[in-house]
C-alpha positions as CSV (number, residue, x, y, z in Angstrom):
1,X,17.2,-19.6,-1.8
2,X,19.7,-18.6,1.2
3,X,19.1,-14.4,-0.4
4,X,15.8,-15.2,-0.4
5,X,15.9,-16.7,3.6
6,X,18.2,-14.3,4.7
7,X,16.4,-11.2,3.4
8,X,12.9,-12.8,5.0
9,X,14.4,-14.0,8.8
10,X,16.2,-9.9,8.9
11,X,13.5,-9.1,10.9
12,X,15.4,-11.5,13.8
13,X,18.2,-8.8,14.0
14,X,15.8,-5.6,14.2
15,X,13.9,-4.2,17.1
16,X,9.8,-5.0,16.3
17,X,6.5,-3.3,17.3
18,X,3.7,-5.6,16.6
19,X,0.7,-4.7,15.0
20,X,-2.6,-4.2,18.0
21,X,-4.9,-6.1,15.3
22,X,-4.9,-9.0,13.1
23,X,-5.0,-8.3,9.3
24,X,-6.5,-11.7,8.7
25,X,-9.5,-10.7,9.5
26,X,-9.8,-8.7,6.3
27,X,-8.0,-11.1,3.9
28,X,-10.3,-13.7,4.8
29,X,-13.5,-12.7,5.6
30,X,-16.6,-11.4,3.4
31,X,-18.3,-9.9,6.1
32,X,-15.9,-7.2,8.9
33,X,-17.5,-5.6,11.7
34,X,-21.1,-6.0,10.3
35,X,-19.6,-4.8,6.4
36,X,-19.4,-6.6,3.5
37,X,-15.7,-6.1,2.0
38,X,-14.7,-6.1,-1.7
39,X,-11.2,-7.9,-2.9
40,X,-10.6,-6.1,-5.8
41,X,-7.3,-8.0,-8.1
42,X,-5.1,-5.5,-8.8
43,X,-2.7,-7.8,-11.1
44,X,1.0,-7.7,-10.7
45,X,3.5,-5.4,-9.2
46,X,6.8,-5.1,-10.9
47,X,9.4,-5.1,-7.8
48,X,13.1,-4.7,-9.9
49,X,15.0,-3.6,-7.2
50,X,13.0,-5.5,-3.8
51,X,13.3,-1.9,-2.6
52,X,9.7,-1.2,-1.9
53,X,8.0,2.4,-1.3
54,X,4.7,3.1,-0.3
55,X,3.3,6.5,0.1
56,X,1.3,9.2,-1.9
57,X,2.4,9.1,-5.3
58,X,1.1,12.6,-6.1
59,X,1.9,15.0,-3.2
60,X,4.6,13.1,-1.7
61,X,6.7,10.5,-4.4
62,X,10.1,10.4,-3.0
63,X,9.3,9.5,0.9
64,X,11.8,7.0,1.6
65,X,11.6,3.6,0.6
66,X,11.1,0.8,3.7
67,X,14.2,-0.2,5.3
68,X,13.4,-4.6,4.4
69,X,14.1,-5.0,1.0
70,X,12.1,-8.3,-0.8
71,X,13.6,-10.4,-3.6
72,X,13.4,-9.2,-7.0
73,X,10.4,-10.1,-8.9
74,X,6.4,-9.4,-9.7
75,X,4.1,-9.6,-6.7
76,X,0.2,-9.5,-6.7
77,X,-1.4,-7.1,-5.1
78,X,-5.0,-6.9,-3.9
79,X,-7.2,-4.3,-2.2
80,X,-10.0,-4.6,0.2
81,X,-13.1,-2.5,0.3
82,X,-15.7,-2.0,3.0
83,X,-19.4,-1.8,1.7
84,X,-20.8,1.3,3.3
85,X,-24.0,1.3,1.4
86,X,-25.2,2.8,-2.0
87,X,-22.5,2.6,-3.5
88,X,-20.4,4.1,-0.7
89,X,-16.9,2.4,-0.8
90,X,-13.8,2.7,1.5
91,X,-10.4,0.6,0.5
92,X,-9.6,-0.4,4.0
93,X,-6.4,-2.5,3.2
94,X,-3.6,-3.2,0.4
95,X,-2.3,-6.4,0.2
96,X,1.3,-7.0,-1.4
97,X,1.4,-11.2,-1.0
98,X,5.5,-11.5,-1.3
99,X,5.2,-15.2,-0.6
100,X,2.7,-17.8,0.0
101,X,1.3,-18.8,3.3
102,X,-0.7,-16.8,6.0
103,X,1.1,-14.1,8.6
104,X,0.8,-15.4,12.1
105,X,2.2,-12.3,13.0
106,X,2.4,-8.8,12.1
107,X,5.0,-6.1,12.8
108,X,5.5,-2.3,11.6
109,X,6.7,-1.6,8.5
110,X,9.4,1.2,9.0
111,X,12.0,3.6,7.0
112,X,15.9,4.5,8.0
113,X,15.8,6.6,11.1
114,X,12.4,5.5,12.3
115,X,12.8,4.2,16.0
116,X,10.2,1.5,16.9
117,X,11.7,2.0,20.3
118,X,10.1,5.1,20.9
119,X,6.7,4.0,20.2
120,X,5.0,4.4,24.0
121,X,1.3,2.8,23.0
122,X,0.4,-0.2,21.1
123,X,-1.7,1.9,18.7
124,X,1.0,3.8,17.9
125,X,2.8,3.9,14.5
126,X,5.0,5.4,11.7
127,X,3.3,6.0,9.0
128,X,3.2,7.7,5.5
129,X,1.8,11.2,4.7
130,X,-1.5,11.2,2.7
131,X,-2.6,15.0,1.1
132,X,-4.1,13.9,-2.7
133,X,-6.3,11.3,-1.2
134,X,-4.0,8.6,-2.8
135,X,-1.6,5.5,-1.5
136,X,0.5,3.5,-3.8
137,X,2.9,0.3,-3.7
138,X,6.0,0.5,-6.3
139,X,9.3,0.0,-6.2
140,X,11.9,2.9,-5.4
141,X,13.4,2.5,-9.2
142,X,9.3,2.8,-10.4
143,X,9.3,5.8,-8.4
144,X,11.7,7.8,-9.6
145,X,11.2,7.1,-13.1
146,X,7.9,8.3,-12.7
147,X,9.5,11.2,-11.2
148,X,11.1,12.2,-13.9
149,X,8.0,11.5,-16.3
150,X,6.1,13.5,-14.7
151,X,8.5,16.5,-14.8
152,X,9.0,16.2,-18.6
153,X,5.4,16.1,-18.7
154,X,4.8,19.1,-16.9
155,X,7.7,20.6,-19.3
156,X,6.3,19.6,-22.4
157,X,2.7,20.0,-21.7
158,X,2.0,22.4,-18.4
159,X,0.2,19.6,-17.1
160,X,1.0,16.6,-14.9
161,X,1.2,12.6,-14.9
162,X,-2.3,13.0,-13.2
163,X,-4.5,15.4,-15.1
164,X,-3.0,13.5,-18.7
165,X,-3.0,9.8,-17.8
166,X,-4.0,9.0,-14.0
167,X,-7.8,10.7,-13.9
168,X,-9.2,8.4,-16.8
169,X,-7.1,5.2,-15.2
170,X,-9.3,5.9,-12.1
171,X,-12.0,6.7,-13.6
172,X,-12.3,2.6,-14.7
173,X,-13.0,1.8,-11.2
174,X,-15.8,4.4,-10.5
175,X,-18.9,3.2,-9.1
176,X,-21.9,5.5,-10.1
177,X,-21.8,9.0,-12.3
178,X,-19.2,11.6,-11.2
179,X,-17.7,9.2,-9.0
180,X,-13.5,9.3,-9.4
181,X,-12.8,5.8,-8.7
182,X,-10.8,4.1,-5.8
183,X,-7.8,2.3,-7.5
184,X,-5.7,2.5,-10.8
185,X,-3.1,0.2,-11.9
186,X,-0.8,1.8,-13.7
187,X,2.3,1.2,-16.1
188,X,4.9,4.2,-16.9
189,X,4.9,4.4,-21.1
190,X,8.1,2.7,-22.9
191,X,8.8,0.5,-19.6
192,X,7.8,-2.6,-17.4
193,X,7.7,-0.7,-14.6
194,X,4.4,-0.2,-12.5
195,X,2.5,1.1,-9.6
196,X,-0.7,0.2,-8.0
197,X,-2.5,3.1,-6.6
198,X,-5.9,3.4,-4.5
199,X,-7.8,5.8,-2.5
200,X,-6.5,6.4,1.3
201,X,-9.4,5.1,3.7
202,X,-11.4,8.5,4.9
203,X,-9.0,10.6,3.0
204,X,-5.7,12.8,3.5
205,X,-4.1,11.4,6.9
206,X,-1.0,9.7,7.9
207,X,-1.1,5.6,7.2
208,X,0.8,2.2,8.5
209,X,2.2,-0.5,6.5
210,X,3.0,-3.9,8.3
211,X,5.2,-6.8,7.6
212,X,3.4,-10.2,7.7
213,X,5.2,-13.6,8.9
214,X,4.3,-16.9,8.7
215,X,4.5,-19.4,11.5
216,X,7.9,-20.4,10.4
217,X,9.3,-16.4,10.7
218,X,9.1,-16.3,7.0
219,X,7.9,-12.3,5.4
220,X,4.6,-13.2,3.5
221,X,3.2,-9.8,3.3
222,X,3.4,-6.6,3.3
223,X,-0.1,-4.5,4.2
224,X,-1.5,-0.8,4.5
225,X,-4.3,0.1,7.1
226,X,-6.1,3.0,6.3
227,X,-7.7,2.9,9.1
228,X,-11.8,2.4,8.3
229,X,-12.2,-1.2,10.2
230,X,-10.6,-3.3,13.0
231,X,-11.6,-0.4,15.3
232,X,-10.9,2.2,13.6
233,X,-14.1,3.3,11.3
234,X,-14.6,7.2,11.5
235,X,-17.8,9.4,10.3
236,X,-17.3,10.6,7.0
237,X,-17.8,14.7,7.5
C-alpha cells in the first residue's frame, strides 16, 4: 500500500491547474444541461505498466504517455453520451475509475515538458491532438504493441489495424443504418493487452484529460472532456 499512497499523494510535489468545471456533474446525473446522458460500460482496461496514454490511436499513437503513473492492474472504464435527439449521440466524457470514492477536486492531466505554469486563463489546457475522429485510454506498453501490429499488418496485407479489425468493432455500437458507431473495446490478437476507444465530442480538435482526488488527496480518476457539455456544447456544422 505505501507504492500505491505514494504514487496517488505525487500530485503534492507538482505544480496544479485545476479544472474550471466539476466532472461530477456528468458521472452522476441522467439529465446535463437540459440532455439526457448515456453511461455506456466499457469493461476493463488492462493497465501493465501504470503508464497511461491517452490520445488518437489512429493518427497520432505514440503522443507521450502522462507524466502520473497508476499502480498496475485492470481499471473500468465508462463513457458518457449526451442525447441530442434522433439518435444523435456525442460521448462527452471517458471515465478511467483508478480507485473508489468520488473526486472532490480535479486537476490537469499533463505530459513531460508540459508547464501548467504557463497556463494564463482558467479555461486553458494541454491537451491531446484529435484528426481520425477518435480518443483512446491504454497503457504505453498497449500502445506500442499495437504499433507494431499495425505495421506488420500494413506489411502483410496493405491495409491497416483499422480497415481489418477496428471498423466492424465500431460498428457494434452504431445507432441507426450507416451509422459508424461511437466506441470499441478492443484487445490486440495473442495478448491481454487492450484499449478502449470512442469518438472525440464534435470531432477532430485538441482534448483535456484531468486527474480526479478524493477528499482525502487520494487519485480516483482520470477523465477526458471533449468538450460538448459543462459550457462547452458547439453547433454541429
Amino acid at each position: 500500500m505505501a507504492l500505491f499512497s505514494n504514487l496517488f499523494n505525487a500530485s503534492k510535489q507538482q505544480p496544479e491547474f485545476p479544472a474550471c468545471v466539476d466532472y461530477n456533474i456528468i458521472l452522476e446525473n441522467e439529465i446535463v444541461e437540459g440532455k439526457p446522458v448515456k453511461m455506456v460500460d466499457m469493461g476493463l482496461l488492462n493497465v501493465p505498466t501504470g503508464s497511461i496514454v491517452v490520445c488518437d490511436p489512429l493518427t497520432m499513437p505514440d503522443w507521450p504517455p502522462l507524466n502520473r503513473k497508476i499502480p498496475k492492474g485492470k481499471y473500468p472504464v465508462k463513457i458518457y453520451l449526451a442525447d441530442f435527439g434522433n439518435g444523435h449521440l456525442r460521448v462527452t466524457l471517458a471515465h478511467l475509475a483508478i480507485a473508489p470514492g468520488r473526486a472532490a477536486r480535479w486537476v490537469l492531466a499533463v505530459r513531460d515538458g508540459e508547464d501548467v505554469t504557463t497556463l494564463k486563463d482558467e479555461a486553458d489546457y494541454f491537451g491531446f491532438p484529435v484528426d481520425a475522429g477518435i480518443g483512446c485510454f491504454w497503457d504505453e506498453k498497449t500502445r506500442d504493441a499495437f504499433m507494431k501490429f499495425d505495421s506488420k499488418l500494413y506489411e502483410t496485407n496493405g491495409e491497416g489495424v483499422y480497415n481489418l479489425y477496428l471498423e466492424n468493432e465500431f460498428k457494434k455500437s452504431a445507432n441507426y443504418p450507416g451509422d459508424i458507431g461511437s466506441w470499441a473495446t478492443y484487445t490486440i490478437p495473442g495478448t491481454q493487452l487492450n484499449v478502449t476507444m470512442f469518438s472525440s465530442g464534435w470531432g477532430d480538435g485538441r482534448y483535456p484529460a484531468y486527474w480526479g482526488f478524493d477528499k482525502d488527496n487520494q487519485l480516483v480518476s482520470l477523465v477526458i472532456d471533449f468538450i460538448v457539455l459543462l459550457g462547452n456544447e458547439e453547433e454541429e456544422e
